[in-house]
C-alpha positions as CSV (number, residue, x, y, z in Angstrom):
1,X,149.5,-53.2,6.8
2,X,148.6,-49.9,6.0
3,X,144.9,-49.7,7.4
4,X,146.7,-51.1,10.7
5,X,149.1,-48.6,11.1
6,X,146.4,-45.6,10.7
7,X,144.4,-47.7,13.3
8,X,147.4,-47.0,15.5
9,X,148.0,-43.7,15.0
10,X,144.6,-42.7,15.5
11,X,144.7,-44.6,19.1
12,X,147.3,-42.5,20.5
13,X,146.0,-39.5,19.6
14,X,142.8,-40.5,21.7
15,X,144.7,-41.2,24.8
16,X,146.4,-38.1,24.5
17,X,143.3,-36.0,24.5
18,X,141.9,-38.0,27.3
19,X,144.4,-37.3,29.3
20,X,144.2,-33.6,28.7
21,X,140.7,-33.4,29.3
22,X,141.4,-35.3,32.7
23,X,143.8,-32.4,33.6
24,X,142.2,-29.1,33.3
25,X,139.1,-29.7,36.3
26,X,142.0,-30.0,38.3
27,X,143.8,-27.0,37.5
28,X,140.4,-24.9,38.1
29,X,139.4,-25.6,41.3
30,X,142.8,-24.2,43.3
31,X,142.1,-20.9,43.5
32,X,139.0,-18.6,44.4
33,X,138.2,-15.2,45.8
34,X,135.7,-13.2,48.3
35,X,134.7,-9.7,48.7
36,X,135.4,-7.9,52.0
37,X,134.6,-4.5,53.5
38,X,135.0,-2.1,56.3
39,X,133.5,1.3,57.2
40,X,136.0,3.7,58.7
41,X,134.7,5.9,61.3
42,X,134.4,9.8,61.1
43,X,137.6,11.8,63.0
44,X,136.5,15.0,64.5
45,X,139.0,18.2,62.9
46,X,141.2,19.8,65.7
47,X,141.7,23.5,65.9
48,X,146.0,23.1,66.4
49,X,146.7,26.7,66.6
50,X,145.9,30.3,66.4
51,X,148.1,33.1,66.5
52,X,147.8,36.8,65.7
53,X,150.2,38.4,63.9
54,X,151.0,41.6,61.4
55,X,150.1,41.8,58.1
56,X,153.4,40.6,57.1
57,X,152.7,37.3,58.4
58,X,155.8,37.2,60.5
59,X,156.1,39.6,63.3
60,X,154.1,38.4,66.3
61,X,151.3,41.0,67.1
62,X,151.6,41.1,70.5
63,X,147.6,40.1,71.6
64,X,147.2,43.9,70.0
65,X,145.2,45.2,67.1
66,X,144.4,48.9,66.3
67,X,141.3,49.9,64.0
68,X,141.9,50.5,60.5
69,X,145.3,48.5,60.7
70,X,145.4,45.0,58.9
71,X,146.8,41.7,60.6
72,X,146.8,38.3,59.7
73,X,145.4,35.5,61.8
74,X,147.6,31.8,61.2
75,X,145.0,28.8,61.6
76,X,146.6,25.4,62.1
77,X,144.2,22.6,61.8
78,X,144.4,19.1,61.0
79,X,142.0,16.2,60.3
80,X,143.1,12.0,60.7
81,X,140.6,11.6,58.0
82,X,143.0,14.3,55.7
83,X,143.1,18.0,55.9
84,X,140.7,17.9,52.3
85,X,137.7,17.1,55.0
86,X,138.2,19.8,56.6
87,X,134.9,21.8,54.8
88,X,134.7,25.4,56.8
89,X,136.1,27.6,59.9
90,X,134.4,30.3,61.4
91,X,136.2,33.3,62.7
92,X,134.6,35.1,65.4
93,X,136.4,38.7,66.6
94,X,134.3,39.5,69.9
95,X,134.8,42.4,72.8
96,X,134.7,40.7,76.3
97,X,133.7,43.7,78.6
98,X,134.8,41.9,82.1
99,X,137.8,39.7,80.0
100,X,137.0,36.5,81.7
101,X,137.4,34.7,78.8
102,X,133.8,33.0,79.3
103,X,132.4,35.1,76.7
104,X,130.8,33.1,73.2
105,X,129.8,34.9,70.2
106,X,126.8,36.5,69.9
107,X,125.5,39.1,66.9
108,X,127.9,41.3,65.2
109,X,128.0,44.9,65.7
110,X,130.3,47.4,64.6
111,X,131.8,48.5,68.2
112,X,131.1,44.5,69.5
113,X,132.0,41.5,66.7
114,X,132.9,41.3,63.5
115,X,132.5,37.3,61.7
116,X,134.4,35.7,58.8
117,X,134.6,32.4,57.6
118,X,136.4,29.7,54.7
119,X,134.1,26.9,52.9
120,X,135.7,24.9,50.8
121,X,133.8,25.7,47.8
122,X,134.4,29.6,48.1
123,X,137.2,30.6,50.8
124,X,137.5,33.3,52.7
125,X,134.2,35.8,52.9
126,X,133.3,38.5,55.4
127,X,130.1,37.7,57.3
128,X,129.4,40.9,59.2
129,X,128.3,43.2,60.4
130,X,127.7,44.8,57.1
131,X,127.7,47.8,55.9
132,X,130.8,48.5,58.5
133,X,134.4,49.8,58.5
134,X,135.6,45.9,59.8
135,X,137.4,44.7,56.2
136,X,139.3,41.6,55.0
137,X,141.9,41.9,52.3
138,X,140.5,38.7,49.7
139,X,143.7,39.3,47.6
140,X,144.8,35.7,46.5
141,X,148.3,36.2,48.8
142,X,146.5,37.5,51.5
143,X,143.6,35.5,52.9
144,X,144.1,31.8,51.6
145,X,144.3,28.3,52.3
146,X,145.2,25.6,52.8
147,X,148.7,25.8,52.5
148,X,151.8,24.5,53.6
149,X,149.6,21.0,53.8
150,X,150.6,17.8,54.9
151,X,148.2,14.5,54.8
152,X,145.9,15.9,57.9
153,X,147.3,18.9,58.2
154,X,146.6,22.6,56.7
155,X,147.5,26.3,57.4
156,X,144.6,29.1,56.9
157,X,145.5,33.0,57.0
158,X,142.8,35.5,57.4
159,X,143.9,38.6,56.9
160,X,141.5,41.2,58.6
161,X,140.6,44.8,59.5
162,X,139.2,46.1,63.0
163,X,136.6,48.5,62.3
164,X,137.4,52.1,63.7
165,X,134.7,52.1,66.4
166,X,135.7,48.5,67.6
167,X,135.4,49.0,71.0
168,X,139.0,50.3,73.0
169,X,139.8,47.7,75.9
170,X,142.4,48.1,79.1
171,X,144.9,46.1,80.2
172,X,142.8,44.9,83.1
173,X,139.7,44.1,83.0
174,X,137.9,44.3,79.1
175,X,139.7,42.1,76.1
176,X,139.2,41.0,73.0
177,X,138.3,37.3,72.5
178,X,139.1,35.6,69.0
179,X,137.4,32.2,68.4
180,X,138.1,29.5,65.6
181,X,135.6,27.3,64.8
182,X,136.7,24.0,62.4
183,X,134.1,21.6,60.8
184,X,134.6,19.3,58.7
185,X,131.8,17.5,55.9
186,X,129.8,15.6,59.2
187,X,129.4,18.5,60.8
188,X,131.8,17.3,63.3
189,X,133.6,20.3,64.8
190,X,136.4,21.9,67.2
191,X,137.1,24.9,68.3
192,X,140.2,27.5,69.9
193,X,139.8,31.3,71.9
194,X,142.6,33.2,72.0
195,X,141.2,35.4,75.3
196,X,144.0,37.6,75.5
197,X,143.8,40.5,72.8
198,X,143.7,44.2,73.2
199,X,142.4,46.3,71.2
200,X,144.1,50.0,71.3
201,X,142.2,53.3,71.0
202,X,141.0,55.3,67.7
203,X,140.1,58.5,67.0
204,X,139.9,61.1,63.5
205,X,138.0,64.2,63.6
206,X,136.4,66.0,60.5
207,X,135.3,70.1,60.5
208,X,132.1,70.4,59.0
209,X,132.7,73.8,58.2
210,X,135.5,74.8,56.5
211,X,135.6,78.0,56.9
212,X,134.2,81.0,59.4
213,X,133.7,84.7,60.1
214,X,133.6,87.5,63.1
215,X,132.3,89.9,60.5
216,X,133.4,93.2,60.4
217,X,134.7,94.3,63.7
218,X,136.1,97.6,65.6
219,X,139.3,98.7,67.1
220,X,138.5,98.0,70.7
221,X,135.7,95.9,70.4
222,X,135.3,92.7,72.8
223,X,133.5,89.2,72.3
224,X,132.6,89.4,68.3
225,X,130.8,86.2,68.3
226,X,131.5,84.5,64.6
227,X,128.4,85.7,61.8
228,X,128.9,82.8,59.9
229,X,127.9,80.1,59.6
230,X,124.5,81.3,61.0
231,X,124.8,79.2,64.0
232,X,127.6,81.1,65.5
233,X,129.7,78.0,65.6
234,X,131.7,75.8,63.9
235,X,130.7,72.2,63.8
236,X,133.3,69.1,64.6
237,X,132.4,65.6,64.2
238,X,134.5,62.5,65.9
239,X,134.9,59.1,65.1
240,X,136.5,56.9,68.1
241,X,136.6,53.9,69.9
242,X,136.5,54.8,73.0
243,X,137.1,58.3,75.4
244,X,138.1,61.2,73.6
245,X,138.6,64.9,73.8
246,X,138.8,67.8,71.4
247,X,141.7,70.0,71.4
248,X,142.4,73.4,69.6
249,X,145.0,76.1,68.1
250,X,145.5,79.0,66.2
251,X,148.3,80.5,64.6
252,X,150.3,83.0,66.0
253,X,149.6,85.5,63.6
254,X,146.7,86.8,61.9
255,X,147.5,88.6,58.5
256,X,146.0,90.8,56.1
257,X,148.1,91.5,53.0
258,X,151.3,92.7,54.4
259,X,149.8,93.6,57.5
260,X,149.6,91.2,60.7
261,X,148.2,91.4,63.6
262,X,149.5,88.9,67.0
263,X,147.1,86.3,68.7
264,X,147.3,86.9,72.1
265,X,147.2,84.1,74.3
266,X,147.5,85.4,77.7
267,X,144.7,88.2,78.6
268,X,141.2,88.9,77.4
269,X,142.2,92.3,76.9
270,X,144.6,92.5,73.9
271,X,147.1,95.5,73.7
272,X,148.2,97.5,70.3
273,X,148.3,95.1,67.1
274,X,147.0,92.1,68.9
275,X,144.0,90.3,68.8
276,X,142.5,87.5,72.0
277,X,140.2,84.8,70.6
278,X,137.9,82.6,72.7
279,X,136.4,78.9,72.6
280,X,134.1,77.1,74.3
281,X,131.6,73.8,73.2
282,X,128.1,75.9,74.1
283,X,127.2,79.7,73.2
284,X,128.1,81.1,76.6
285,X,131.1,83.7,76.2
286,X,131.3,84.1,80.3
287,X,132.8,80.2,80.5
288,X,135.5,80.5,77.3
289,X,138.7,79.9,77.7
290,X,141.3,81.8,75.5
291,X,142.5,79.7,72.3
292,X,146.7,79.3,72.6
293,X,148.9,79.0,69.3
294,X,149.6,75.3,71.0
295,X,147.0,72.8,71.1
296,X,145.2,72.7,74.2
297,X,141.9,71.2,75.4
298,X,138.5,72.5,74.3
299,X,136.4,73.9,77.4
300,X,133.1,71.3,77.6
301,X,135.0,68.9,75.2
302,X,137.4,66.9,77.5
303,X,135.2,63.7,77.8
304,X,133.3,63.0,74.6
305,X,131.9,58.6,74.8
306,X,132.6,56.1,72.3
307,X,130.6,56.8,69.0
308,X,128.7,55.1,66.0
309,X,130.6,54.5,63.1
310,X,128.6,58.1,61.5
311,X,130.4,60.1,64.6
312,X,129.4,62.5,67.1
313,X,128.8,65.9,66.3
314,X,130.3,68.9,68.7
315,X,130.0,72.4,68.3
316,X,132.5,75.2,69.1
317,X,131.6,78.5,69.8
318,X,134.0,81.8,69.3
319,X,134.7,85.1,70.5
320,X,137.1,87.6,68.9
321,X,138.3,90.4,71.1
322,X,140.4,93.4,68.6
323,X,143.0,95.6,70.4
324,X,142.1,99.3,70.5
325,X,145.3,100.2,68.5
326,X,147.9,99.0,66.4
327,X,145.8,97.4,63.3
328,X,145.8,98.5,59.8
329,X,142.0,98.2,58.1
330,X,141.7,95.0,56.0
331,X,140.1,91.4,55.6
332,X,142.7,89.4,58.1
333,X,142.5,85.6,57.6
334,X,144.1,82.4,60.1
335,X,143.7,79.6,60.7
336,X,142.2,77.4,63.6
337,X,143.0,74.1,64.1
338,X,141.6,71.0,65.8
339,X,142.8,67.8,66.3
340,X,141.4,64.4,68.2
341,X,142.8,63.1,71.3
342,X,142.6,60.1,74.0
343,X,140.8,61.3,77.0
């Protein structure tokens, strides 16, 4: 009975694995997978805005710049494929001389176009023309991006500086075009002008010499031409834009100690205690004018041209003539003064 029953036993226990091992091909075979793929297309970037504004990054700038005066330029651009393709943007700042608008880039030049441009991989640099007064302020808060981001969409600020001979334009006819330039990793690209810009006239002056001297003079003597400098002149050198004149003063008085003497501004032919002195831009007493204790124009120096960024140099001649009465003796001293000015 006993050999029977383990005969048993083990029977069932062989139906049971038989059916298990039926079981599990089944189970196998009702799922599967397969690999798929797509290649998505390359989206051009799109130049969305550009506006000019102060350096503040708030107040609208009008389409105006002045050398020597920072703004900031706001770049909106966007790419479907995500801002983060967006790999560089060139800047162009160009002078249009009819203002057209049809204008493109061409090679920068301190009075003509200044370039700056973003990469990814470094930011904001200034491309040229070196060696100029044109600038860009790289401080972290200043020229940056992107910011303000959403999935395709960044904001760029280049924050910039017109060099002082960039060439003055008029409401009419010459303009300033600024051109953005977007590319992304393909070299895909688009681009925005802004035609509209002005740019407003600059000037600063410098007097070479600092000082100057009639020498020792006379009661009564006329047309002292200066001694030194040797050249009988002082020398003036401009920086502008555009047009410019020179204009000059003196002050009222002329003194010596405790002893003065009054610039007269009227006659060639100063009475007791005054003095008359003369200015013109060449060595030629005949065509002077007499110097006022006001700023007027210098004779010869009422139309001076646009210059380089080293300035033109102008020279202006003097004549001192001494009233025939009225003057202690003594070393008098004053001073002349000379100042830039829109022609």
């Amino acid at each position: 009975m006993v050999d029977v029953k383990k005969k048993c036993v083990g029977a069932v226990l062989m139906v049971a694995v038989l059916l298990m091992a039926s079981v599990l091909p089944a189970l196998a075979a009702t799922t599967g997978q397969s690999s798929g793929s797509f290649e998505l297309g390359n989206e051009a970037p799109q130049v969305v805005s550009v506006n000019l504004l102060l350096e503040d990054e708030n107040t609208d700038a009008n389409n105006q710049m002045t050398p020597q005066t920072e703004y900031a330029l706001k770049i909106v651009a966007s790419d479907a494929n995500g801002y983060g393709d967006i790999s560089k943007i060139t800047v162009y700042i160009y002078y249009d001389a009819n203002g057209d608008g049809a204008d493109e880039p061409g090679s920068d030049n301190p009075q003509t176009q200044a370039t700056y441009q973003w990469t990814s991989s470094g930011g904001w640099t200034f491309v040229g023309p070196a060696g100029s007064t044109w600038g860009i302020d790289t401080a972290a808060d200043q020229s940056r991006g992107p910011v303000s981001t959403t999935t395709t969409t960044g904001t760029w600020y280049l924050h910039f500086i017109p060099g002082k001979v960039a060439t003055q334009s008029d409401e009419d006819d010459s303009k300033w075009i600024i051109k953005v330039v977007v590319e992304d990793g393909n070299s895909a690209s688009d681009s925005m002008k802004d035609t509209d810009n002005e740019m407003q006239w600059y000037g600063e002056i410098q007097v070479d010499d600092g000082s100057f001297d009639f020498g020792s003079v006379n009661l009564g003597s006329s047309d002292n031409p200066i001694t030194t400098p040797n050249d009988h002149n002082i020398d003036i050198t401009t920086v502008s834009n555009g047009q410019h004149k020179i204009q000059a003063k003196t002050d009222a008085q002329w003194s010596s100690g405790g002893n003065n003497v009054n610039v007269n501004t009227v006659s060639e032919s100063p009475g007791a205690g005054e003095i008359t002195i003369e200015h013109f831009n060449a060595n030629d007493e005949t065509s002077a004018a007499i110097v006022q204790t006001s700023y007027t124009d210098v004779q010869g120096l009422t139309s001076i041209g646009q210059t380089s960024e080293t300035g033109t140099t102008s020279e202006i001649y003097m004549w001192l003539t001494v009233g025939s009465e009225g003057i202690m003796s003594g070393t008098y001293t004053g001073t002349y003064y000379v100042q830039i000015a829109n022609a």
